[in-house]
C-alpha positions in Angstrom: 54.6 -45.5 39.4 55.3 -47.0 36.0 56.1 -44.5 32.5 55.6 -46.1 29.6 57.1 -43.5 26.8 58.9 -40.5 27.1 58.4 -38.2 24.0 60.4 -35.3 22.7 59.2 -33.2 19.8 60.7 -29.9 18.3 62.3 -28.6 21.3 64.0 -25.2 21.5 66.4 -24.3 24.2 67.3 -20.5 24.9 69.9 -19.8 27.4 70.5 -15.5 28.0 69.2 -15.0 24.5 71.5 -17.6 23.2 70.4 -20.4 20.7 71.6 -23.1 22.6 69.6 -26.1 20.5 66.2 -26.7 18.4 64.3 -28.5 16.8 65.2 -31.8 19.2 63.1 -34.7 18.6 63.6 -38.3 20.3 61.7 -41.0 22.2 62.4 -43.4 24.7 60.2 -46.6 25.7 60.1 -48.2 28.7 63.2 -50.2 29.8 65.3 -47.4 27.5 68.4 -45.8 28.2 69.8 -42.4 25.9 73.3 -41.2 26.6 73.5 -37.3 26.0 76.8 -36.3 24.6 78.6 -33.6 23.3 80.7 -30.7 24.2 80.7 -28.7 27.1 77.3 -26.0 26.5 75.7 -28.1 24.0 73.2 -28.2 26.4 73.2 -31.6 28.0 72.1 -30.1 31.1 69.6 -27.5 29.8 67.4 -30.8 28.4 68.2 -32.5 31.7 65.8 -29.9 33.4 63.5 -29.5 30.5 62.5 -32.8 30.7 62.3 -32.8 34.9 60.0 -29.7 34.3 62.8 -27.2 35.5 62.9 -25.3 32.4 60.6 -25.0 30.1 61.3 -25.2 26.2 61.0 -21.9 24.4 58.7 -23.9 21.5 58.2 -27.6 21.2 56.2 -30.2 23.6 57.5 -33.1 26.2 55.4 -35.9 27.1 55.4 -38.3 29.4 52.8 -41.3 28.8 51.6 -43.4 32.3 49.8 -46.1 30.8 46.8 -44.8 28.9 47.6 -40.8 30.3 49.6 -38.3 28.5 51.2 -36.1 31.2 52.2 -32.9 29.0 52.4 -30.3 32.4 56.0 -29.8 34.0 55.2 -30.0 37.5 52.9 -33.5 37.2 55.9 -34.6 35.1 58.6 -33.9 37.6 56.6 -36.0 40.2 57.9 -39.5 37.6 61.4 -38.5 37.4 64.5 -39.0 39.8 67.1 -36.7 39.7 70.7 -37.1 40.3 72.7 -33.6 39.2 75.8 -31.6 39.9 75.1 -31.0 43.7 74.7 -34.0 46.0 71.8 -33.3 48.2 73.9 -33.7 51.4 73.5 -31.9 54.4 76.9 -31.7 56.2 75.9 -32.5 60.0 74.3 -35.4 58.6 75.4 -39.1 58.4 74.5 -41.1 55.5 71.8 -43.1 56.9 70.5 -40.2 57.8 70.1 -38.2 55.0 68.9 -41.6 53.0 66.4 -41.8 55.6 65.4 -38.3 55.2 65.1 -39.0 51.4 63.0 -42.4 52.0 60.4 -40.3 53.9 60.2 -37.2 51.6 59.5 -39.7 48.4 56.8 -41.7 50.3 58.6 -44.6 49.8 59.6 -47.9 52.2 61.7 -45.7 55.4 62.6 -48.6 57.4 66.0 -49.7 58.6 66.6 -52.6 56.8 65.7 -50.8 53.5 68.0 -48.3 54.5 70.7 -50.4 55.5 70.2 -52.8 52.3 70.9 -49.7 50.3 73.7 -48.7 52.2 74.8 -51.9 51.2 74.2 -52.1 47.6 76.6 -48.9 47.2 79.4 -49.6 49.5 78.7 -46.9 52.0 77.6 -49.4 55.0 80.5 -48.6 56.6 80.5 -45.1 56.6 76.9 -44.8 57.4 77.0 -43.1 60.4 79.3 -41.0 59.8 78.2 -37.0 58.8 79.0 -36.5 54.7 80.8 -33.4 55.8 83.8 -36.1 56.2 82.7 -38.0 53.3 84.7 -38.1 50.1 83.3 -36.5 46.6 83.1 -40.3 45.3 81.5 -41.6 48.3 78.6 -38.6 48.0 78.2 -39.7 45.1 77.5 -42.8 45.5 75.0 -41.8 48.6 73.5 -39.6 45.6 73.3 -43.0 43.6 71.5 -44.7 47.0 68.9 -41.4 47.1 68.0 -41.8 43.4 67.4 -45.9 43.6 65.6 -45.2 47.4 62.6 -42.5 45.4 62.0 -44.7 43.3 61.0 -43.3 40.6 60.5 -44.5 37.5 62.6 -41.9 34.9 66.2 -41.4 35.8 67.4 -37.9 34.4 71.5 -38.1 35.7 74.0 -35.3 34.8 77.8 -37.1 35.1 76.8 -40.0 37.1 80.4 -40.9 36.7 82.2 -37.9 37.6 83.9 -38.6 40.8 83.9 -42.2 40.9 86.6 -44.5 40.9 86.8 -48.2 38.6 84.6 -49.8 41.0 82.1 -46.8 41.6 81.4 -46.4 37.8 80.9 -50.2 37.4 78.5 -49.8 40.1 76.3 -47.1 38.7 76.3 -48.5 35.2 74.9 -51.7 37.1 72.4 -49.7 39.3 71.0 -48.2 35.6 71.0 -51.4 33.6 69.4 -53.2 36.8 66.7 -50.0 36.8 66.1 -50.1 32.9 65.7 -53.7 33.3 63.1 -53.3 35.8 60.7 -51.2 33.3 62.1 -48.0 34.2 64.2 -45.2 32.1 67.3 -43.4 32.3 68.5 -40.3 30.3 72.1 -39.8 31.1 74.1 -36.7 30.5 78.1 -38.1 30.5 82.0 -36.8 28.6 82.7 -40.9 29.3 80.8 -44.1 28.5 78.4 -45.7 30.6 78.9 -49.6 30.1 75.3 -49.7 29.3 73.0 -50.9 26.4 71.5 -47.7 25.7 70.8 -45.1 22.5 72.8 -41.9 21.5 72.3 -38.4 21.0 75.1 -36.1 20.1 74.0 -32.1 20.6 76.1 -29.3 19.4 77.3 -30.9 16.4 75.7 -28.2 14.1 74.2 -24.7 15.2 
C-alpha cells in the first residue's frame, strides 16, 4: 500500500456543540512528517480521528491520494492509516509476542516468527517477549504499541503522544522508527506537548478561536 498525498481542506471540528477548530487547511506528500501542537483541547486529537475516519468533520473534505485514486470516504481511508493512540491495544493475559502476532495476522501482513522476533528486537522488548503485558511497564507498552504500528504496515502514521511514557532511549527510538518510515515513502502525522527529533512541518491549533 503506497499514499502519495494526504490533503486537508476547510475542516470544521465540533466537539458537544463546541467550536473546537475551522477552516484547517494543510497537505502532506509522501515521505512527510507534521507535528500537531498546541494546548491541551485545541483539538490535536479530534483531527487525529478525522483523518483515520473516526470522526467526521462537520464541513470541509480529507483526501487521501493512492497513486492516480482519490480516496475521499472515511472507512476506505482508515484501511491506509496506522494508529498508535492513548490506549495500547494490550490484552493483559497476553505476552508480547503474542499480541504482536495477533496484530501481524489481523493486518494481513508477514506473521512469522522471525518477523516477529526481528521486531521484538528493533524495540527492546525481546526479552520481555514472553512475558503477559499485564506485568509490563507503561514505557515498555508503549514501545510494543510502537512494534504493532511498524508490524501493519501501513503506510500513514496518525500517533497521539508517541512519547509519552518513554524514557531518553525510548523517545530516540520512536523518532528513529518515524524518520526510518517517512524515509521509506510513508507519512506520519504526530500529535506531541514535546519535540520529536524529526525533520518534519508544524501546525499550531488553538492559537486563535
Amino acid at each position: 500500500m503506497t499514499v502519495t498525498s494526504l490533503t486537508v481542506e476547510k475542516i470544521t471540528c465540533l466537539r458537544g456543540g463546541r467550536l473546537v477548530f475551522r477552516d484547517l487547511s494543510f497537505a502532506l506528500g509522501a515521505g512527510g512528517a507534521l507535528a500537531l501542537e498546541g494546548p491541551n483541547g485545541a483539538g490535536k486529537t479530534s483531527l487525529l480521528r478525522m483523518l483515520a475516519g473516526f470522526l467526521a468533520p462537520a464541513s470541509g473534505r480529507i483526501a487521501v491520494r493512492d497513486g492516480s485514486a482519490e480516496i475521499l470516504e472515511a472507512e476506505e481511508r482508515g484501511r491506509l492509516m496506522g494508529w498508535l493512540g492513548h490506549h495500547d491495544a494490550a490484552k493483559a493475559q497476553m505476552s508480547a509476542s503474542e499480541t504482536l502476532r495477533f496484530f501481524a495476522r489481523f493486518f494481513v501482513s508477514d506473521a512469522s516468527e522471525a518477523r516477529i522476533v526481528s521486531t521484538l528486537e528493533r524495540v527492546g522488548l525481546d526479552r520481555v517477549r514472553d512475558l503477559p503485558c499485564q506485568y509490563l511497564s507503561a514505557g515498555q507498552r508503549k514501545r510494543l504499541a510502537l512494534a504493532r504500528l511498524a508490524i501493519a504496515a501501513r503506510p500513514l502514521w496518525l500517533l497521539d503522544e508517541p512519547l509519552a511514557a518513554l524514557d531518553t532511549t525510548g523517545k530516540a527510538l520512536a523518532a528513529e522508527m518515524i524518520a526510518a518510515h517517512c524515509a521509506s515513502g510513508g507519512m506520519a502525522v504526530v500529535a506531541t506537548h514535546e519535540p520529536v527529533a524529526i525533520s518534519c512541518e508544524r501546525l499550531m491549533l488553538g492559537m486563535s478561536a
